[in-house]
Chimera marker file (.cmm) of the C-alpha trace (Angstrom):
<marker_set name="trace">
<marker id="1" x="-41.300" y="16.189" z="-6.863" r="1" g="1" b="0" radius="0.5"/>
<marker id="2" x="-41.032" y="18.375" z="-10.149" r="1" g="1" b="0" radius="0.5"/>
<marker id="3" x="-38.571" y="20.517" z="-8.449" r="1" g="1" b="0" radius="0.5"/>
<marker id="4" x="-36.340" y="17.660" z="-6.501" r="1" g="1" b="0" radius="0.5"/>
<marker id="5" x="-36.307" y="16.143" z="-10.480" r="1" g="1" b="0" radius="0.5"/>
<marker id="6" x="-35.570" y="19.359" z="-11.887" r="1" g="1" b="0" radius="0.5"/>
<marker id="7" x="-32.581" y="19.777" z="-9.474" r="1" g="1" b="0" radius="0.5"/>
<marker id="8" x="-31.162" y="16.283" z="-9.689" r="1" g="1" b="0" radius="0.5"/>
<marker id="9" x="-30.955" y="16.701" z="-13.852" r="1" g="1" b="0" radius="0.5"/>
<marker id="10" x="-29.071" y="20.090" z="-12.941" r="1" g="1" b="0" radius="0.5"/>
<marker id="11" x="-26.645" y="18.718" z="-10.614" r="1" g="1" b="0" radius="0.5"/>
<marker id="12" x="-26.086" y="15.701" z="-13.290" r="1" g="1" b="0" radius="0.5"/>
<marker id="13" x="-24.840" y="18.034" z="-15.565" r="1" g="1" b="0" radius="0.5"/>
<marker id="14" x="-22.057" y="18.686" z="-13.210" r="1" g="1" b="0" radius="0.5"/>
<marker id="15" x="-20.339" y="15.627" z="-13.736" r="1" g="1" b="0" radius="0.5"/>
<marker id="16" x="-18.053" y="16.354" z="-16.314" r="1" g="1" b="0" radius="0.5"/>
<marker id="17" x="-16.431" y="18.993" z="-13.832" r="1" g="1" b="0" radius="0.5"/>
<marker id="18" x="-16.620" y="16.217" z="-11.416" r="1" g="1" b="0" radius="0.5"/>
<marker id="19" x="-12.768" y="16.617" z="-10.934" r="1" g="1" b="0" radius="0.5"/>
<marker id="20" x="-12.958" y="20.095" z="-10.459" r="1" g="1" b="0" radius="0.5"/>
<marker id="21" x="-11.591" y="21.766" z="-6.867" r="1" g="1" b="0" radius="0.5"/>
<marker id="22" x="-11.260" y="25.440" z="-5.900" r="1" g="1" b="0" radius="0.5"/>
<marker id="23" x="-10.091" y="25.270" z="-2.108" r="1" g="1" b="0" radius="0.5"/>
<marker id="24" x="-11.576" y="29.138" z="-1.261" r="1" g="1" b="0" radius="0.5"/>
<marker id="25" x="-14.816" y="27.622" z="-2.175" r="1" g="1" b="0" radius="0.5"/>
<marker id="26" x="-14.754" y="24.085" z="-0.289" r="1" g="1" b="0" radius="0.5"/>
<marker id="27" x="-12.272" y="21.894" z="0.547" r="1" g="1" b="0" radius="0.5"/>
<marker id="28" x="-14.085" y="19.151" z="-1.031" r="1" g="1" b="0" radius="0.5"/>
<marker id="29" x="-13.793" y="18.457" z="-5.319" r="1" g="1" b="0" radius="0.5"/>
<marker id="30" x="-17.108" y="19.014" z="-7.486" r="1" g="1" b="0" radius="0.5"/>
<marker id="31" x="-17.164" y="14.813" z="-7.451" r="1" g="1" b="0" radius="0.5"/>
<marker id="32" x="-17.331" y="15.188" z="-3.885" r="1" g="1" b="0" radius="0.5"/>
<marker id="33" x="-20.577" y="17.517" z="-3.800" r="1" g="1" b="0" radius="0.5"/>
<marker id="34" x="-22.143" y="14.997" z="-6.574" r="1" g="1" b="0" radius="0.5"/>
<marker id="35" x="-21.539" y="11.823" z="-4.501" r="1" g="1" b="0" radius="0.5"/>
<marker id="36" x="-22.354" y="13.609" z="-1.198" r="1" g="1" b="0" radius="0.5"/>
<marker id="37" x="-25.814" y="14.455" z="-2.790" r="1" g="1" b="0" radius="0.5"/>
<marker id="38" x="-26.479" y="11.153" z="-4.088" r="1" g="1" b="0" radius="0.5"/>
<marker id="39" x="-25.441" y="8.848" z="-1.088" r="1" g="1" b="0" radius="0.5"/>
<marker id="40" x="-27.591" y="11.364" z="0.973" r="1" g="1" b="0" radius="0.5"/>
<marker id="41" x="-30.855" y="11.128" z="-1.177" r="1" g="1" b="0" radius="0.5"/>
<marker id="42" x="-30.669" y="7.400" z="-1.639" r="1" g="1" b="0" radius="0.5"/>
<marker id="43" x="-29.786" y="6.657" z="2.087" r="1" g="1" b="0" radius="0.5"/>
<marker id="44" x="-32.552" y="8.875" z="2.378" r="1" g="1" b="0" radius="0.5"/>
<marker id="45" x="-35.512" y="7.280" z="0.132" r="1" g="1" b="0" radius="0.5"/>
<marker id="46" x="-34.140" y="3.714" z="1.962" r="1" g="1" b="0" radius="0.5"/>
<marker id="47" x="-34.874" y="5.021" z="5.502" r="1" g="1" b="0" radius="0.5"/>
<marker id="48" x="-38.172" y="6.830" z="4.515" r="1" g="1" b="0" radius="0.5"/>
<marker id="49" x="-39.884" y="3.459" z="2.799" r="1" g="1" b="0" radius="0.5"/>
<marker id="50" x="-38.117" y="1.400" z="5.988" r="1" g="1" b="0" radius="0.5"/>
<marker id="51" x="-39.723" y="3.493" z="8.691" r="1" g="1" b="0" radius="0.5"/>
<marker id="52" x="-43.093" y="2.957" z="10.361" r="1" g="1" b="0" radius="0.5"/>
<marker id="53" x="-45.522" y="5.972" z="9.733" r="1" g="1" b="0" radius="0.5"/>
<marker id="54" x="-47.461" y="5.197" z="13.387" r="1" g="1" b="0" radius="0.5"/>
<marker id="55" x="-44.173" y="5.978" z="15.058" r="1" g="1" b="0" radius="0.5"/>
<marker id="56" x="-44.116" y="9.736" z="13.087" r="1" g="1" b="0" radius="0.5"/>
<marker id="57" x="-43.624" y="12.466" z="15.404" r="1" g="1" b="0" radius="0.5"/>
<marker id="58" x="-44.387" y="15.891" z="14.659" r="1" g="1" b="0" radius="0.5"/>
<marker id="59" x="-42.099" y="18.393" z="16.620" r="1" g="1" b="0" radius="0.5"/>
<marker id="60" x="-41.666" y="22.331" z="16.378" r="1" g="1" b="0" radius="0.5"/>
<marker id="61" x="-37.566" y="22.438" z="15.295" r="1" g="1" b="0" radius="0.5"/>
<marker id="62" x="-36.150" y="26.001" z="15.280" r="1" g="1" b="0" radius="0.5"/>
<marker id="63" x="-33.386" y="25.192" z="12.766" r="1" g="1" b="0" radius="0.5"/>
<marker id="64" x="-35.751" y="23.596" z="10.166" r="1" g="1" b="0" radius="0.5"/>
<marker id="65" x="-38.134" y="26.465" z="10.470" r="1" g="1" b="0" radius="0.5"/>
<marker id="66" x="-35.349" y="28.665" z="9.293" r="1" g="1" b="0" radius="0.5"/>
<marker id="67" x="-34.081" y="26.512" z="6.322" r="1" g="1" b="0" radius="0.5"/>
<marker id="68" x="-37.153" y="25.787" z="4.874" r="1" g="1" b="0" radius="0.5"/>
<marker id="69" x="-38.140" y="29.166" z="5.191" r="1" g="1" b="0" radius="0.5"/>
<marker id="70" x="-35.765" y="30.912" z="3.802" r="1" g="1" b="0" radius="0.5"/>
<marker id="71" x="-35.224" y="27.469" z="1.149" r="1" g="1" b="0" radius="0.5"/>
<marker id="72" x="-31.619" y="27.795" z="2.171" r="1" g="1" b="0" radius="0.5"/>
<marker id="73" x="-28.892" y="25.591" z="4.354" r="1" g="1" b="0" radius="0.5"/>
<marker id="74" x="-25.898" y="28.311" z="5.382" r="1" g="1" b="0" radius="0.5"/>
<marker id="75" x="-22.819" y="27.337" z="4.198" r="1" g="1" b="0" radius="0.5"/>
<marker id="76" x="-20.004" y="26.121" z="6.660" r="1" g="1" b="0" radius="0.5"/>
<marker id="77" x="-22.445" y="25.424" z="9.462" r="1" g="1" b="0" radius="0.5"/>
<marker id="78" x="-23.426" y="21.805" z="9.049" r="1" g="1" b="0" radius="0.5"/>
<marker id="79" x="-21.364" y="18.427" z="9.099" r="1" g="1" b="0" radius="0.5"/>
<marker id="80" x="-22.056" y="15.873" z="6.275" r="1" g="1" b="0" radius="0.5"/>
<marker id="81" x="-22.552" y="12.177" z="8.969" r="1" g="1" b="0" radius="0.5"/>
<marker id="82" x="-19.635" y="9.903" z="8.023" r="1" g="1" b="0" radius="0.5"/>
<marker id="83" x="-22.374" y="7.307" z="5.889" r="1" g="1" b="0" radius="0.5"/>
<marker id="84" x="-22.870" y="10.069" z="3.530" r="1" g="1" b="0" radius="0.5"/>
<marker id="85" x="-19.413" y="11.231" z="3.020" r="1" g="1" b="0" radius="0.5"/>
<marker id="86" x="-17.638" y="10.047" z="-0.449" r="1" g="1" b="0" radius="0.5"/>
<marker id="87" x="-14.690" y="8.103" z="0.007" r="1" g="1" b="0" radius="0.5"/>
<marker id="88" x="-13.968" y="7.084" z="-3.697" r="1" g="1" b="0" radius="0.5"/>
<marker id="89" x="-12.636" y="8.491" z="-6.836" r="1" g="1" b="0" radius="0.5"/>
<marker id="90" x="-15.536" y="9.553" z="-8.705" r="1" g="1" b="0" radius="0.5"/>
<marker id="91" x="-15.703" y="8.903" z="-12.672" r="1" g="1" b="0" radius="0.5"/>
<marker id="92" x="-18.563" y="10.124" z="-15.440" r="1" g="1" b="0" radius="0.5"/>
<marker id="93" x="-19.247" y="6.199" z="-16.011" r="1" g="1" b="0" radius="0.5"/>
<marker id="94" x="-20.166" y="5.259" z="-11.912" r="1" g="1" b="0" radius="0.5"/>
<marker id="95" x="-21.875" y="8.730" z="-11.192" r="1" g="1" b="0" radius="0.5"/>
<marker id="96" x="-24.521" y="8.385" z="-14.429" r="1" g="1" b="0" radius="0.5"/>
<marker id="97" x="-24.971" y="4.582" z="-13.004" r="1" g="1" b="0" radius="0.5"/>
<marker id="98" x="-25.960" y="6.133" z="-9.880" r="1" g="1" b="0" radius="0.5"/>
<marker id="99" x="-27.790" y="8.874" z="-11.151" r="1" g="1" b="0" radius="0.5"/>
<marker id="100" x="-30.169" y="6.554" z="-12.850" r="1" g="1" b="0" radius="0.5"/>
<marker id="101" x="-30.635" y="4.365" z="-10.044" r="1" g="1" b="0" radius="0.5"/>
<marker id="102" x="-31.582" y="7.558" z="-7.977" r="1" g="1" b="0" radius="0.5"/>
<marker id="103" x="-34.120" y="8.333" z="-10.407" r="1" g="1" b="0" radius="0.5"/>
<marker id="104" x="-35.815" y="5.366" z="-10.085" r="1" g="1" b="0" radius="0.5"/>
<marker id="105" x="-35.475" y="5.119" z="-6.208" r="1" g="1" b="0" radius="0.5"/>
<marker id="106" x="-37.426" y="8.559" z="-5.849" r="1" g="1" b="0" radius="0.5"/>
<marker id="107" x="-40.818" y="7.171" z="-7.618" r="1" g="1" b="0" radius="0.5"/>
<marker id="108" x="-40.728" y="5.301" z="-4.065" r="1" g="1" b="0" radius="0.5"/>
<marker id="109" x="-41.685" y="8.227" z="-2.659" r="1" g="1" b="0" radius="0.5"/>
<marker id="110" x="-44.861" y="8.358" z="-4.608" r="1" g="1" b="0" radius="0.5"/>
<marker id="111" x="-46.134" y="4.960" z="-3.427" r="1" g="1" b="0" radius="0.5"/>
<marker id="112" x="-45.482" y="5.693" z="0.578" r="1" g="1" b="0" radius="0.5"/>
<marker id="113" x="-47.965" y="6.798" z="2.968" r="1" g="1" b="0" radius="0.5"/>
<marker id="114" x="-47.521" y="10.419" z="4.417" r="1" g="1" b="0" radius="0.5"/>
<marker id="115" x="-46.157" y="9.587" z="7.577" r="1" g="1" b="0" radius="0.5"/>
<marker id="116" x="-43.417" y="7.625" z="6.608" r="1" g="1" b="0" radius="0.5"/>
<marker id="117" x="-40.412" y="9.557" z="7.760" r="1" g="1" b="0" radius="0.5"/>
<marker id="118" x="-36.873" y="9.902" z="8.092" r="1" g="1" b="0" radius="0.5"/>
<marker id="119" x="-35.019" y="11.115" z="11.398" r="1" g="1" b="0" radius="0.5"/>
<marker id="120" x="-32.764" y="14.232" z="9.932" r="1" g="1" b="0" radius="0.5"/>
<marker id="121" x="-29.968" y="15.059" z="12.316" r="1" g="1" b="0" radius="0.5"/>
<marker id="122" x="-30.579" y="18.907" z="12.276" r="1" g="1" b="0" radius="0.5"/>
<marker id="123" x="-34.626" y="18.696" z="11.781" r="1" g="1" b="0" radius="0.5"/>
<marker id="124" x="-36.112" y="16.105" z="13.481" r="1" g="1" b="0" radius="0.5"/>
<marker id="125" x="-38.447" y="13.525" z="11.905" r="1" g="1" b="0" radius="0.5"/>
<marker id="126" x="-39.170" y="14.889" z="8.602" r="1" g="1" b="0" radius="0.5"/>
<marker id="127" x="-42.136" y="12.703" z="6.642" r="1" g="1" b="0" radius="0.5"/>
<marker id="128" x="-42.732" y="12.517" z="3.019" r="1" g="1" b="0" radius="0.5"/>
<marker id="129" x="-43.955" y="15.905" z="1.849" r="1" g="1" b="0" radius="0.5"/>
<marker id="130" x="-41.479" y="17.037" z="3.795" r="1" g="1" b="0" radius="0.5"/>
<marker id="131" x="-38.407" y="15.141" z="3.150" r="1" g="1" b="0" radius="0.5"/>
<marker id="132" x="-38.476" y="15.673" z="-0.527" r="1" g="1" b="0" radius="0.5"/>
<marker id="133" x="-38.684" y="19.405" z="0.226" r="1" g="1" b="0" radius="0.5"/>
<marker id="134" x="-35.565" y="18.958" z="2.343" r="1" g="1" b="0" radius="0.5"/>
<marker id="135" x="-34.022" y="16.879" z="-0.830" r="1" g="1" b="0" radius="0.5"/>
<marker id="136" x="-34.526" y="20.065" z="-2.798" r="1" g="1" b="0" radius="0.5"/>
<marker id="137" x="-32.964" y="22.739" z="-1.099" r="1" g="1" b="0" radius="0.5"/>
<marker id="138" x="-30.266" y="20.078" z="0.247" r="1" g="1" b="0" radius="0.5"/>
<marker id="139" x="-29.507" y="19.641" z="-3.745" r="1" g="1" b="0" radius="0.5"/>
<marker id="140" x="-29.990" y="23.154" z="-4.418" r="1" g="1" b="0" radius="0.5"/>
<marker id="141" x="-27.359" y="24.016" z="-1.951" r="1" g="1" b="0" radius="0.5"/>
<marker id="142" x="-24.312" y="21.700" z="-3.030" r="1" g="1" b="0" radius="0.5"/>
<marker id="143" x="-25.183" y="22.999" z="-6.352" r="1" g="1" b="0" radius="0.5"/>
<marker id="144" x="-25.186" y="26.313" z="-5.583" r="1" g="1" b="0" radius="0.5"/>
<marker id="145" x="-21.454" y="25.442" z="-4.034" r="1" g="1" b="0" radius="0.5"/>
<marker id="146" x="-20.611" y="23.346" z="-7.532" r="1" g="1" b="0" radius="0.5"/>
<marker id="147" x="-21.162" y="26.661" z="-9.113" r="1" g="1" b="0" radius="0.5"/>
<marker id="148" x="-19.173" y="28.707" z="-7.247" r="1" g="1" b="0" radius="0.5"/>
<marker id="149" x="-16.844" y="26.310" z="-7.310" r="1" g="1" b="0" radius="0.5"/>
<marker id="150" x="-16.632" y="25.724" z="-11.302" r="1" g="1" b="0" radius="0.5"/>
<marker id="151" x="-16.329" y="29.580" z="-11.397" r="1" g="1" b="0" radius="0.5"/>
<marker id="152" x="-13.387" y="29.676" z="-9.776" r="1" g="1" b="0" radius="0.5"/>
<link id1="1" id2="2" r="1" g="1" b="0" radius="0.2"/>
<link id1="2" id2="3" r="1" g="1" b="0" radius="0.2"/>
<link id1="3" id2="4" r="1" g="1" b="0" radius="0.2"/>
<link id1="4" id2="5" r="1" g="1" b="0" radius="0.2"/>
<link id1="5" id2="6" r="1" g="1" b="0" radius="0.2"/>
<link id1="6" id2="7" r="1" g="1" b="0" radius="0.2"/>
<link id1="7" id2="8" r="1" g="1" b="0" radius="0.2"/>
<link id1="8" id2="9" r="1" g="1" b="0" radius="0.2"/>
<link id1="9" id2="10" r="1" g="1" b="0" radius="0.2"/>
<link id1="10" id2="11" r="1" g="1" b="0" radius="0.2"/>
<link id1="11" id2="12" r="1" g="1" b="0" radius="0.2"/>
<link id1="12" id2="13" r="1" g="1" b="0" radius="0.2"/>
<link id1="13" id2="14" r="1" g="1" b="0" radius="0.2"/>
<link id1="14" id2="15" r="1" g="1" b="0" radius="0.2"/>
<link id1="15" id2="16" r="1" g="1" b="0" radius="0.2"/>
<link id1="16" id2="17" r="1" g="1" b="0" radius="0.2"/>
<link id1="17" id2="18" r="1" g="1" b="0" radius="0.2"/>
<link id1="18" id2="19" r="1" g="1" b="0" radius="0.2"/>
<link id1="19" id2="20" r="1" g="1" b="0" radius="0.2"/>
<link id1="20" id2="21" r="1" g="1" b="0" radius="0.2"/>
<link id1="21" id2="22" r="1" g="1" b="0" radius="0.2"/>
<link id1="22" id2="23" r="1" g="1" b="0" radius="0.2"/>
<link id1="23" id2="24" r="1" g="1" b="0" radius="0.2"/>
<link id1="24" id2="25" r="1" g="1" b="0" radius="0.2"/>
<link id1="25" id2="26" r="1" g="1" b="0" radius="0.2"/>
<link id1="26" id2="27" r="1" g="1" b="0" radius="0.2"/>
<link id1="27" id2="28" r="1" g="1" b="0" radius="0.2"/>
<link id1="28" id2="29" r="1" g="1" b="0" radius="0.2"/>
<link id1="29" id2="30" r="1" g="1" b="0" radius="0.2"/>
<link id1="30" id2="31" r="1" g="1" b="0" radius="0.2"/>
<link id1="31" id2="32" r="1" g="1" b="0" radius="0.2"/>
<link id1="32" id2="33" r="1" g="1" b="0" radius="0.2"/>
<link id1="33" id2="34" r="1" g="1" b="0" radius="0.2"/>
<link id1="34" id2="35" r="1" g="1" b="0" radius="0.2"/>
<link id1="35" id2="36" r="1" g="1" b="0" radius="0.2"/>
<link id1="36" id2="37" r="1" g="1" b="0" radius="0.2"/>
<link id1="37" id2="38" r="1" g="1" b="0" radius="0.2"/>
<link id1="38" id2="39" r="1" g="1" b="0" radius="0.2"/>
<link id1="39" id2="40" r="1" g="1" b="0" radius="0.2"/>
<link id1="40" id2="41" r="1" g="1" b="0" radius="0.2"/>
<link id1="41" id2="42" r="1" g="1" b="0" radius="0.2"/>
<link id1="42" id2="43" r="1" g="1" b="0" radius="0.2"/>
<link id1="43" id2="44" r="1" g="1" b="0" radius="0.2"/>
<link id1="44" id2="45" r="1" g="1" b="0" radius="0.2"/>
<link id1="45" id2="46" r="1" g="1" b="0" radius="0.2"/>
<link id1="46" id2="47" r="1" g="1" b="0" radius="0.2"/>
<link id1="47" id2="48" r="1" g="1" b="0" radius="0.2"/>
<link id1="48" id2="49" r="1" g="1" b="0" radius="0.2"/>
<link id1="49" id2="50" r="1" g="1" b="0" radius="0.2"/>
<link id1="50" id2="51" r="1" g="1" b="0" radius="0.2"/>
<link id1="51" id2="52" r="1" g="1" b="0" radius="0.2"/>
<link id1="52" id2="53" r="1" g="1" b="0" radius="0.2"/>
<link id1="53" id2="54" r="1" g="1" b="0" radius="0.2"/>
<link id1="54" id2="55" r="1" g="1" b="0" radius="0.2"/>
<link id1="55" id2="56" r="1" g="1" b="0" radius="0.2"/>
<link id1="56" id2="57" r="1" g="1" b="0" radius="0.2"/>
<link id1="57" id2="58" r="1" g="1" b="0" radius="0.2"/>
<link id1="58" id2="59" r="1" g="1" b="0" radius="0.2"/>
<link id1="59" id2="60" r="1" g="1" b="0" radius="0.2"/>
<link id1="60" id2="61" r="1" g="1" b="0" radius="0.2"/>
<link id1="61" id2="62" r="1" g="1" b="0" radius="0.2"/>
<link id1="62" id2="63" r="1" g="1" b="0" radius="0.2"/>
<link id1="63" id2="64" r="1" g="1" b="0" radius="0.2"/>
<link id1="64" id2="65" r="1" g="1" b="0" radius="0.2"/>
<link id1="65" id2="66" r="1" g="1" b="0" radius="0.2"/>
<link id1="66" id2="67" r="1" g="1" b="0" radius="0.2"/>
<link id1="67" id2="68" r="1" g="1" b="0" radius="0.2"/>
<link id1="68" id2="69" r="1" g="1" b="0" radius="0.2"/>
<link id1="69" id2="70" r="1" g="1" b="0" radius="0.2"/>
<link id1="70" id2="71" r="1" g="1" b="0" radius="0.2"/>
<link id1="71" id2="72" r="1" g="1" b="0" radius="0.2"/>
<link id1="72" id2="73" r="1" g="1" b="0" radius="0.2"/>
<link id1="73" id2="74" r="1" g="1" b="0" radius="0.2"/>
<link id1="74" id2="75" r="1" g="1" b="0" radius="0.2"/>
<link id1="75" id2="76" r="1" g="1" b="0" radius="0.2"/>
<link id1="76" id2="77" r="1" g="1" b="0" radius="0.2"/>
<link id1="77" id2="78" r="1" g="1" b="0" radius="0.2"/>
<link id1="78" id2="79" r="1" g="1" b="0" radius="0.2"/>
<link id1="79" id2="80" r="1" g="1" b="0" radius="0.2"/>
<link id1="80" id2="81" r="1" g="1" b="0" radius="0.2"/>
<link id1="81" id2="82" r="1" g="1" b="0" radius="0.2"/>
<link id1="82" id2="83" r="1" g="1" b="0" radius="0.2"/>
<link id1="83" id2="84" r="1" g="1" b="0" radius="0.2"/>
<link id1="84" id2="85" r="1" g="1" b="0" radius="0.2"/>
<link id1="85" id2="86" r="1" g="1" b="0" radius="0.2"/>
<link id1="86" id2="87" r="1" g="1" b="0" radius="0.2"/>
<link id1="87" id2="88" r="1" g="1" b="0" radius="0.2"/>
<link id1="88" id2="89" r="1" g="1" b="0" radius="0.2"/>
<link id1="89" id2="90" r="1" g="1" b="0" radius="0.2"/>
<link id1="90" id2="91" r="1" g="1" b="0" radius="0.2"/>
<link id1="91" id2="92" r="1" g="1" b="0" radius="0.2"/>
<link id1="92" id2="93" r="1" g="1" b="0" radius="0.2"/>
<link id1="93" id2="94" r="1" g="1" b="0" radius="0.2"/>
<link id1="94" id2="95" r="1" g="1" b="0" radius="0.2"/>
<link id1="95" id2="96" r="1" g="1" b="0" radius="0.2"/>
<link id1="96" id2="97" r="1" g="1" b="0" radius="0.2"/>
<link id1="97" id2="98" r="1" g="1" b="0" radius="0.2"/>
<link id1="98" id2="99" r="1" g="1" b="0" radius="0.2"/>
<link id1="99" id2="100" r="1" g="1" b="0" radius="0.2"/>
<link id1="100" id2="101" r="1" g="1" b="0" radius="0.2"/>
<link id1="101" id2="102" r="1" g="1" b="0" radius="0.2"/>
<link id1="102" id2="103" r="1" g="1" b="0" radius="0.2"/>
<link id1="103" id2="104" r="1" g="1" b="0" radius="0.2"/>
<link id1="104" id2="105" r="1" g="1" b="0" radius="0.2"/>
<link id1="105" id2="106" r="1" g="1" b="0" radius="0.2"/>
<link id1="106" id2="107" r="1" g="1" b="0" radius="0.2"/>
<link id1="107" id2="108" r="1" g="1" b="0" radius="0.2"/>
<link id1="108" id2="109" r="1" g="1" b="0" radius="0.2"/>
<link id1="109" id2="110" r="1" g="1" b="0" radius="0.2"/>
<link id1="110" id2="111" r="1" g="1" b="0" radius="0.2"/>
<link id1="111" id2="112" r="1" g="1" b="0" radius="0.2"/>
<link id1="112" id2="113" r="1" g="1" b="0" radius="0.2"/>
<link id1="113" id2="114" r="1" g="1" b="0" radius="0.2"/>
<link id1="114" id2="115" r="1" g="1" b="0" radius="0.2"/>
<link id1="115" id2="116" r="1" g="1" b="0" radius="0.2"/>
<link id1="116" id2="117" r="1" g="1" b="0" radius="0.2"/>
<link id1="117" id2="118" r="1" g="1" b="0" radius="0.2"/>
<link id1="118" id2="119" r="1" g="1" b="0" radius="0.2"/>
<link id1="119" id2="120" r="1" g="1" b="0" radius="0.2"/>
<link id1="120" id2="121" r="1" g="1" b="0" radius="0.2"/>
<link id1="121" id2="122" r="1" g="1" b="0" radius="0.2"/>
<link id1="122" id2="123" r="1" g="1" b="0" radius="0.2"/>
<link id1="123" id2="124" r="1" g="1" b="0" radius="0.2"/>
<link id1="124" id2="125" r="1" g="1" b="0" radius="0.2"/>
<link id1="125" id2="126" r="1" g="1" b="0" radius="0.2"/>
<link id1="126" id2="127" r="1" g="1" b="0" radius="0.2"/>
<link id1="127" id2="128" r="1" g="1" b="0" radius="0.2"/>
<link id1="128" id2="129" r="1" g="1" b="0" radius="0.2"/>
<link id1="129" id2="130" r="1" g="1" b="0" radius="0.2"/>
<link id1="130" id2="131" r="1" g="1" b="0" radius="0.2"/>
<link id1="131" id2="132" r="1" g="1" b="0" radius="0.2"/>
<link id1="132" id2="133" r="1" g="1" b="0" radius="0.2"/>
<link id1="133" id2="134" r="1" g="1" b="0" radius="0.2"/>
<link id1="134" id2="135" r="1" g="1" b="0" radius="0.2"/>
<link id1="135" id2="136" r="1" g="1" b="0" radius="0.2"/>
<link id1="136" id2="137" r="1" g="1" b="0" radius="0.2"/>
<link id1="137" id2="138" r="1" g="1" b="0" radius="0.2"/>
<link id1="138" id2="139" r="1" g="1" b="0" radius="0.2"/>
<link id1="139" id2="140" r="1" g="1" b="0" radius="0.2"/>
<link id1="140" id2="141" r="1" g="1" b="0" radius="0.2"/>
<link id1="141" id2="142" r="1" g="1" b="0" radius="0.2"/>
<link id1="142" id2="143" r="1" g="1" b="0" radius="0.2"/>
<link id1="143" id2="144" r="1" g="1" b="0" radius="0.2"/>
<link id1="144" id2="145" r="1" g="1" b="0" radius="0.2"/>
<link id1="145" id2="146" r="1" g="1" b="0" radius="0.2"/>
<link id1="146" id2="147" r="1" g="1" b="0" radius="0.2"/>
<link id1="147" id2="148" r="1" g="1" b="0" radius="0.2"/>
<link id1="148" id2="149" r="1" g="1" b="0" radius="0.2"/>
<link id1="149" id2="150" r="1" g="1" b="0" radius="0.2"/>
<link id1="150" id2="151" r="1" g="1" b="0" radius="0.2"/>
<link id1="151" id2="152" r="1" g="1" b="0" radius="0.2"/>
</marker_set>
C-alpha cells in the first residue's frame, strides 16, 4: 500500500499541469490522465468492498502475467471502459477534493478480507493483494504518460 500511496501523492502533484496537452504523446490532456486514474481507483475500491470473497476465482491470465511481471501496461494497447473515462473540465479545486476522498477510500482496502475481488477487464478477478498491485503500476503508467507529456 506504501507504493500505491507513494504514487497517488506523485500523480497529485500533476495537477497544476492539469491543462496541459501534447497530441504526439496522447490525445487526451494531463487532467484527463488525473481523472482517468482517480475514477478508476475509486470505482475500483467500491467494487472490491461490494464483492463476495466465496465467489473469488483464481484463473491463470496470460496478459496479467506479463504486466505484472514486467510492472508495466504497454502504451496504446488498452481501452479506458466508458465509466472510467473523464467527461468534465478538470480544475485544481475538484481534483484535490477528489484526491482526498481517494485517500481515505483506500484504508478500505485494509479492513477487507483477501478474497474480496474485483473483475478487471484484461486480468480476470484480481483480489486484494492483488488489485492494489494493479492500482500501482495502473498509476505508474498514466504518470509515466503525464511526464512525457509535460515534457513536451
Amino acid at each position: 500500500m506504501t507504493k500505491l500511496l507513494a504514487h497517488i501523492n506523485e500523480l497529485e502533484s500533476k495537477i497544476t499541469h492539469n491543462e496541459k496537452l501534447n497530441n504526439v504523446v496522447s490525445k487526451a490532456s494531463v487532467g484527463w490522465h488525473i481523472q482517468h486514474s482517480l475514477l478508476t481507483a475509486m470505482q475500483i475500491i467500491n467494487a472490491v468492498e461490494k464483492s463476495n470473497p466465496a465467489d473469488y476465482r483464481w484463473e491463470f491470465n496470460g496478459k496479467r502475467l506479463l504486466v505484472f511481471t514486467l510492472n508495466k501496461i504497454p502504451r496504446g494497447r488498452g481501452k479506458a471502459p466508458e465509466s472510467v473515462k473523464p467527461t468534465n473540465v478538470f480544475n485544481t479545486n475538484d481534483l484535490t477534493k477528489d484526491f482526498q476522498l481517494l485517500k481515505s477510500r483506500l484504508n478500505v482496502l485494509n479492513t477487507l478480507l483477501p478474497n474480496h475481488y474485483f473483475k478487471h477487464p484484461y486480468f480476470g478477478d484480481l483480489n486484494v493483494k492483488v488489485t492494489i498491485k494493479m492500482l500501482q503500476i495502473h498509476t505508474k503508467h498514466h504518470i509515466a504518460i503525464i511526464n512525457d507529456i509535460i515534457r513536451g
